[in-house]
C-alpha positions as CSV (number, residue, x, y, z in Angstrom):
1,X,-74.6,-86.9,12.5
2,X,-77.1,-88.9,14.0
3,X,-74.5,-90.8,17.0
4,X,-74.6,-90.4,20.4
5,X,-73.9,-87.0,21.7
6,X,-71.3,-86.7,24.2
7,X,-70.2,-83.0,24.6
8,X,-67.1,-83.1,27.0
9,X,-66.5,-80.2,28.8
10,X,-63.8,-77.3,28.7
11,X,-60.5,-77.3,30.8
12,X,-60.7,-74.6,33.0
13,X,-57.3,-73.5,31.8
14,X,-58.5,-73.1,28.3
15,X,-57.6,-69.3,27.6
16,X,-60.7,-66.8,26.3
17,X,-61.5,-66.9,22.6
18,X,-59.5,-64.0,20.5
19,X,-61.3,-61.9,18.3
20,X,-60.3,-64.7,15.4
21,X,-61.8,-67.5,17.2
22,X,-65.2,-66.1,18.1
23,X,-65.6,-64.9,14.4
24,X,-65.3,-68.5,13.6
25,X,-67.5,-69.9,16.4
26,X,-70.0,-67.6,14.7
27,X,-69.6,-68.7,11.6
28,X,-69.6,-72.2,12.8
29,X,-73.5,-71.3,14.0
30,X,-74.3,-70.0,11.4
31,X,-73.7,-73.1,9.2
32,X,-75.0,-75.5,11.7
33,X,-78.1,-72.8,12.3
34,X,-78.4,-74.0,8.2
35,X,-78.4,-77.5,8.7
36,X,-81.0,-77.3,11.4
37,X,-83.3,-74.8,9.8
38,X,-82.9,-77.2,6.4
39,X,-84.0,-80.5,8.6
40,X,-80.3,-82.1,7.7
41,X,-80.2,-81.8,11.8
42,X,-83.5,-82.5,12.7
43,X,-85.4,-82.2,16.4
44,X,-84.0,-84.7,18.3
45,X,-80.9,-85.4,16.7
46,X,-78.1,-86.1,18.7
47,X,-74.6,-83.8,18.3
48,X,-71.3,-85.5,18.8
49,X,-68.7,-82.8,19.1
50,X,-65.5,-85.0,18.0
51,X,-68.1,-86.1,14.9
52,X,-69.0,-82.9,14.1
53,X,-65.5,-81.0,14.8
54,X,-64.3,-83.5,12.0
55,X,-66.9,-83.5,9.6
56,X,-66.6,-79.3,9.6
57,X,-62.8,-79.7,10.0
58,X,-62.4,-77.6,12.9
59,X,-61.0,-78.0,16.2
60,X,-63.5,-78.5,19.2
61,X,-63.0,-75.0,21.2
62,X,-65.0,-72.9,18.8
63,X,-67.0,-75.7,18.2
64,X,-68.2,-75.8,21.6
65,X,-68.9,-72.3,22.0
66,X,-71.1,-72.6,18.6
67,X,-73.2,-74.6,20.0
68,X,-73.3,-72.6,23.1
69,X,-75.0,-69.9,20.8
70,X,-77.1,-72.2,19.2
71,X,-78.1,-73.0,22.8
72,X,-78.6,-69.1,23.4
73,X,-80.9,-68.8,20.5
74,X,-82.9,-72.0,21.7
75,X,-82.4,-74.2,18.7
76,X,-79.8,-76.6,20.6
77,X,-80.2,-77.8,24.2
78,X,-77.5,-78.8,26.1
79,X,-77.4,-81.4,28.4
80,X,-75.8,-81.9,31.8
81,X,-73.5,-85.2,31.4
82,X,-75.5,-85.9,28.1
83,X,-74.4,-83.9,25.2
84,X,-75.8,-81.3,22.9
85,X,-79.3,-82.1,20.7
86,X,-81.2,-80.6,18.4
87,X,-83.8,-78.8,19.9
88,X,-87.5,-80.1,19.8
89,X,-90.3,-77.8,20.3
90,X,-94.0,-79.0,20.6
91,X,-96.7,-77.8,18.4
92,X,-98.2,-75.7,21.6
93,X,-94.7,-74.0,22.2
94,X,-94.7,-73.0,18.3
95,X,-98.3,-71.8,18.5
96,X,-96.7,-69.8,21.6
97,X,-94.1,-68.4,20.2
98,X,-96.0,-67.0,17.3
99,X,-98.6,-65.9,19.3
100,X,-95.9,-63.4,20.4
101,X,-94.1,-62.9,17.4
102,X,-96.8,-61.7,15.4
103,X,-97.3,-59.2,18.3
104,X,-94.1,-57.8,17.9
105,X,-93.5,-57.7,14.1
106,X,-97.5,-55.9,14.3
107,X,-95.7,-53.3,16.7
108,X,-92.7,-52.8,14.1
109,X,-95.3,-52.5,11.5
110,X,-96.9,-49.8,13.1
111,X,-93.5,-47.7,13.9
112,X,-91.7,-48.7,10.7
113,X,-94.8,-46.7,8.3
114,X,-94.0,-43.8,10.8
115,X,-90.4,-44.1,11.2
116,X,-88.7,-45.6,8.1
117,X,-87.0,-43.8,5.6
118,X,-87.8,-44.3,2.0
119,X,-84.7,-45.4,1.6
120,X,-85.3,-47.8,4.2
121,X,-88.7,-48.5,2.4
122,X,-86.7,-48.8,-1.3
123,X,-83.8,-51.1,-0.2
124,X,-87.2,-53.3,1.3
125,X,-88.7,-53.4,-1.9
126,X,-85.4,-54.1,-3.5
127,X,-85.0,-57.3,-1.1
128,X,-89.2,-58.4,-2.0
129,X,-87.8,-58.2,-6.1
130,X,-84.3,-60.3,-5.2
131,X,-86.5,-62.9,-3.4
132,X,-89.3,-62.9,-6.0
133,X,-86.2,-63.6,-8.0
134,X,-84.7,-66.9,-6.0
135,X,-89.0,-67.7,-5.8
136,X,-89.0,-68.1,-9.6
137,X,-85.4,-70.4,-9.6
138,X,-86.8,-72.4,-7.0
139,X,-83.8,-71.1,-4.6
140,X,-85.4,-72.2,-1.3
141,X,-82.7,-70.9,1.1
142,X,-82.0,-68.0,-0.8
143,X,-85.3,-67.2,-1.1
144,X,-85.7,-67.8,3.2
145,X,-82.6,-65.4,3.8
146,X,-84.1,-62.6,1.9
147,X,-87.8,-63.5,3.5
148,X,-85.8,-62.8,6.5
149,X,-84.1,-59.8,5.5
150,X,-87.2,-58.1,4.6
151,X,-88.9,-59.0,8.2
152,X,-85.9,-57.4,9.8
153,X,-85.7,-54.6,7.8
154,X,-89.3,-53.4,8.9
155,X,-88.1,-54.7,12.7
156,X,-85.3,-52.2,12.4
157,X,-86.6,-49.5,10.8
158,X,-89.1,-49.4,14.2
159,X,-85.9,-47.4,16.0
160,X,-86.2,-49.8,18.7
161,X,-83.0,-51.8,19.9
162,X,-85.2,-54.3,23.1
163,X,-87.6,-54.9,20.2
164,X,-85.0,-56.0,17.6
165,X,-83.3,-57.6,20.2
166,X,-86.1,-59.7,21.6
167,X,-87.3,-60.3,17.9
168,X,-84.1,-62.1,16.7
169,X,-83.8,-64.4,19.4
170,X,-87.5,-65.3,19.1
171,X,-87.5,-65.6,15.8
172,X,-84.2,-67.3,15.2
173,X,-85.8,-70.0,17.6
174,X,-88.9,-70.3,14.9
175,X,-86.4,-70.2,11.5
176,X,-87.2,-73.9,10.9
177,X,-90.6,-73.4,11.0
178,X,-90.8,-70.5,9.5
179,X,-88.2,-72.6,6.7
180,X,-91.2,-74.3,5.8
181,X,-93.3,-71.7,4.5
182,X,-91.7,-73.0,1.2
183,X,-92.0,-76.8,2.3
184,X,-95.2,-77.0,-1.1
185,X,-95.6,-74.6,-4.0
186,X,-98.7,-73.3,-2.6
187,X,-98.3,-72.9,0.9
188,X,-95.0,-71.0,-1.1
189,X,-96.9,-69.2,-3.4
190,X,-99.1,-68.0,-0.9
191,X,-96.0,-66.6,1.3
192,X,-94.7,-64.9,-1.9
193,X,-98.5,-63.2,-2.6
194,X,-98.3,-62.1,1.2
195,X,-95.0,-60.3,0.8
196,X,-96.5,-58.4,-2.4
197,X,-99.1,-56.7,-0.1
198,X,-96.8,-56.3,3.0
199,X,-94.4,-54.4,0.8
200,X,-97.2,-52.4,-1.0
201,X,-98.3,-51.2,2.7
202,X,-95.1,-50.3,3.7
203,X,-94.7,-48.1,0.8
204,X,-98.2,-46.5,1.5
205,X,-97.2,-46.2,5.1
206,X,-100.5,-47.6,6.0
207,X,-99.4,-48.7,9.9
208,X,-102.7,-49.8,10.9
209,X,-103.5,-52.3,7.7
210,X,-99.5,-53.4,7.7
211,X,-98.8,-54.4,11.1
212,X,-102.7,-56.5,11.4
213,X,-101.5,-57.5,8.1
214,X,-98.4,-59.0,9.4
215,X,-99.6,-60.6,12.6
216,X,-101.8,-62.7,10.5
217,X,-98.8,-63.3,8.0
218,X,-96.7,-64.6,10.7
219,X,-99.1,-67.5,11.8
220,X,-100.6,-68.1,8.4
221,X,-97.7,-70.8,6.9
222,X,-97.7,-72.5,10.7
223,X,-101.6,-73.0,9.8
224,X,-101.0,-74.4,6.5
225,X,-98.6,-76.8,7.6
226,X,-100.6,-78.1,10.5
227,X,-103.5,-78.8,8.0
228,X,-101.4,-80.0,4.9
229,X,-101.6,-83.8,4.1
C-alpha cells in the first residue's frame, strides 16, 4: 500500500449511496481507521484507490467515500489532482490537540461524577476489568478499543451532545497516538495503573480529583513517548 496515490474523481452521474452502501463505506473506515491507528498505514503513506479497492475486495464508490470520512475525521488528507495520504501531524499539532483534549475530557470528568448513573458508573468499571483482561493477554487493540470505550463512556455520561461531538472527532484524529500508549510494557503498565484510579474516582464521584486527574492522563503517554529511547 505504499504506491502512488491517484484518487480519481466521481462521475457526476453516480447516484447517492443507499442505506446498504454507506453502512459499508463505514465499515470500510473503520478497518482502514485500524490500519492507520496500528502504523500498517503510516503518516505519509500514499493511498491508491484501485490498490486498495482490490486488496479490501470492494468496488471503488464506497471506497471513496471511506476515505472521505477518514478525511472528515483528519486522519487522511485528500489532495486536489494528487490522491489521498495518510495524514501526518507534527509533534506541535499533537501537543495542540491534547492541550485541548485534556480540557474537554477534564469538563466530562467533572459532569460525569454529577451526572452519571451508577449504572453508567458499573458498566465503566465493567469495561476497566474487560481491558485489564486483554492487558494481561497482551491483546493491544482490544485492549485500545476498551481504553476507548471507557473515555467515552465518562464523555457521554456528561449529557452533553457539542461536547461528545467535538470529543470524537478530536480524538479520533489522536487514536494513533493515543495507540501507543501501549507501544513498551511500561509506558503500558503505567496507562493501565492510571485507569485503576480514574475508575476508583468515578465511582467516589470525586469531580474535582477525576477530571485534573484525567487532563494529566491524557498528555501523560504523549510525554513518555517523546522521551523514550
Amino acid at each position: 500500500m505504499t504506491q502512488e496515490a491517484r484518487l480519481e474523481p466521481a462521475p457526476s452521474e453516480e447516484p447517492a449511496l443507499d442505506g446498504a452502501q454507506e453502512l459499508l463505506s463505514e465499515q470500510l473506515a473503520e478497518r482502514l481507521r485500524t490500519l492507520i491507528v496500528t502504523d500498517e498505514l503510516r503518516p505519509g503513506t500514499p493511498l491508491r484507490e484501485r490498490t486498495l479497492a482490490e486488496q479490501l475486495q470492494v468496488s471503488r464508490t464506497p471506497l471513496r467515500d471511506a476515505l472521505k470520512i477518514l478525511a472528515s475525521d483528519g486522519l487522511v488528507r485528500l489532495l486536489p489532482n494528487r490522491g489521498a495520504v495518510v495524514a501526518e501531524l507534527t509533534p506541535e499539532q499533537i501537543e495542540e490537540k491534547l492541550d485541548v483534549l485534556g480540557v474537554i475530557e477534564e469538563f466530562a470528568a467533572i459532569r460525569a461524577c454529577k451526572l452519571a448513573t451508577d449504572a453508567e458508573i458499573g458498566e465503566i468499571r465493567a469495561l476497566h476489568h474487560e481491558m485489564l483482561a486483554a492487558y494481561e493477554r497482551r491483546d493491544r487493540m482490544a485492549y485500545f478499543q476498551l481504553n476507548q470505550r471507557i473515555h467515552r463512556g465518562i464523555v457521554t455520561a456528561a449529557r452533553n451532545q457539542t461536547l461528545s461531538d467535538v470529543h470524537g472527532q478530536l480524538n479520533r484524529q489522536l487514536y494513533r497516538y493515543r495507540y501507543q500508549g501501549s507501544v513498551t510494557s511500561e509506558i503500558w503498565h503505567t496507562a493501565v495503573d492510571e485507569h485503576e484510579v480514574i475508575v476508583e474516582l468515578l465511582s467516589g464521584r470525586d469531580a474535582e480529583k477525576l477530571g485534573s486527574y484525567l487532563r494529566r492522563h491524557v498528555h501523560r503517554t504523549w510525554e513518555q513517548l517523546v522521551v523514550a529511547p
